[in-house]
C-alpha positions as CSV (number, residue, x, y, z in Angstrom):
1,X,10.1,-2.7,-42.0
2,X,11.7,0.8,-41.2
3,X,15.0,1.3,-38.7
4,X,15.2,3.8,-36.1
5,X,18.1,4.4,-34.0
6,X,18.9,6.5,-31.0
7,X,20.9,7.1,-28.0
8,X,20.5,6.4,-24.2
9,X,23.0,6.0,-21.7
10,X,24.5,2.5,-21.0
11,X,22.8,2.5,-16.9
12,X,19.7,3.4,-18.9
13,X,19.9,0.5,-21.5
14,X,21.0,-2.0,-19.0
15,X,18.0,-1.1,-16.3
16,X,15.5,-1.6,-19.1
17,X,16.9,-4.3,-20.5
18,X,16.7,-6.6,-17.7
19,X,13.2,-5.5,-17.1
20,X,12.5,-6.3,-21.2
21,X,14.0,-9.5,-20.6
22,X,12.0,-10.4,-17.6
23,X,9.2,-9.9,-19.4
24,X,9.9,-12.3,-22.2
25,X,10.6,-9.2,-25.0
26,X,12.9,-7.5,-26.7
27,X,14.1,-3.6,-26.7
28,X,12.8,-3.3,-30.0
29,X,9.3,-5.0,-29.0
30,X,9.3,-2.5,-25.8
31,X,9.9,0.1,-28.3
32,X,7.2,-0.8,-30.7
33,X,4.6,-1.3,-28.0
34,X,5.4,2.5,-26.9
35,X,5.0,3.7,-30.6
36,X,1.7,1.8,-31.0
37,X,0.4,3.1,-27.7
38,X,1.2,6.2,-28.4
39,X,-0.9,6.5,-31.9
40,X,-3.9,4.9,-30.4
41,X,-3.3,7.8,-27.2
42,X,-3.4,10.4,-30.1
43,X,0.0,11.6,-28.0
44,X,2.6,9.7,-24.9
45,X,1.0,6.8,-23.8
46,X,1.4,8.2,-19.7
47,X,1.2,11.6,-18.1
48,X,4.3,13.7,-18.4
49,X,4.4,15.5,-14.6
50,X,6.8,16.5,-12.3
51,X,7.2,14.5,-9.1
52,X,5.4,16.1,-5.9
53,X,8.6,14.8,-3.9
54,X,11.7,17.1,-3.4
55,X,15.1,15.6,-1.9
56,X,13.7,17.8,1.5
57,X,10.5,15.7,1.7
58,X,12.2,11.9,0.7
59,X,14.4,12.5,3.2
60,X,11.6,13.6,5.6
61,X,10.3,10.2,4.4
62,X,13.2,8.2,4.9
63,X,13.4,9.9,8.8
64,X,10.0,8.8,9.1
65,X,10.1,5.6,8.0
66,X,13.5,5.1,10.4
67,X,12.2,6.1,13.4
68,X,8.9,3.8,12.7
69,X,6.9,2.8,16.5
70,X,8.4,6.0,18.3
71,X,6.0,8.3,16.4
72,X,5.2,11.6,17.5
73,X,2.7,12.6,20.6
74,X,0.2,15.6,20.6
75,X,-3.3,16.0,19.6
76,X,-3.0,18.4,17.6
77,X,-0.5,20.3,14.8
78,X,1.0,22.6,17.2
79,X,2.1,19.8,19.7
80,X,3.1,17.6,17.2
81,X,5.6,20.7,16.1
82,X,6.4,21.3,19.6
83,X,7.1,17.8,20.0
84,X,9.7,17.8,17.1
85,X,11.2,21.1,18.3
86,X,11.4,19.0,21.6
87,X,13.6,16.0,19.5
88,X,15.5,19.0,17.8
89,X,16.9,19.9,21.4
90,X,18.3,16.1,22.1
């Protein structure tokens, strides 16, 4: 058996924790499943990308998902626009 240590933040520990412990393992079994998947990946076991959402379009999202059965009218792109420049006037 070999040690390895290293840091993370205590929100960070805690969040995975309680999903390790959910799942009936340890940190250190979490932590060896990653290192095994990762040799038989030949690299990270998951793809390394950054996410398509910025802060503009979540909270495009979350307006969205508020204002959920009032929708917006029009048949096409440019009425849909003109009917948000429409709400922008309210």
């Amino acid at each position: 058996m070999s040690t390895i240590q290293f840091r993370t933040d205590e929100t960070t520990k805690a969040q995975s924790n309680a999903i390790f412990q959910t799942l009936g393992i340890t940190m250190s079994d979490a932590i060896n499943m990653f290192l095994r998947q990762s040799i038989l990946h030949g690299g990270l076991p998951f793809e390394l990308k950054i996410p398509k959402y910025n802060e503009v379009t979540l909270a495009a999202l979350a307006d969205m998902e508020q204002s959920k059965g009032k929708g917006i009218q029009g048949k096409s792109v440019s009425a849909a626009l003109a009917d948000l420049k429409a709400g922008d006037d309210e």
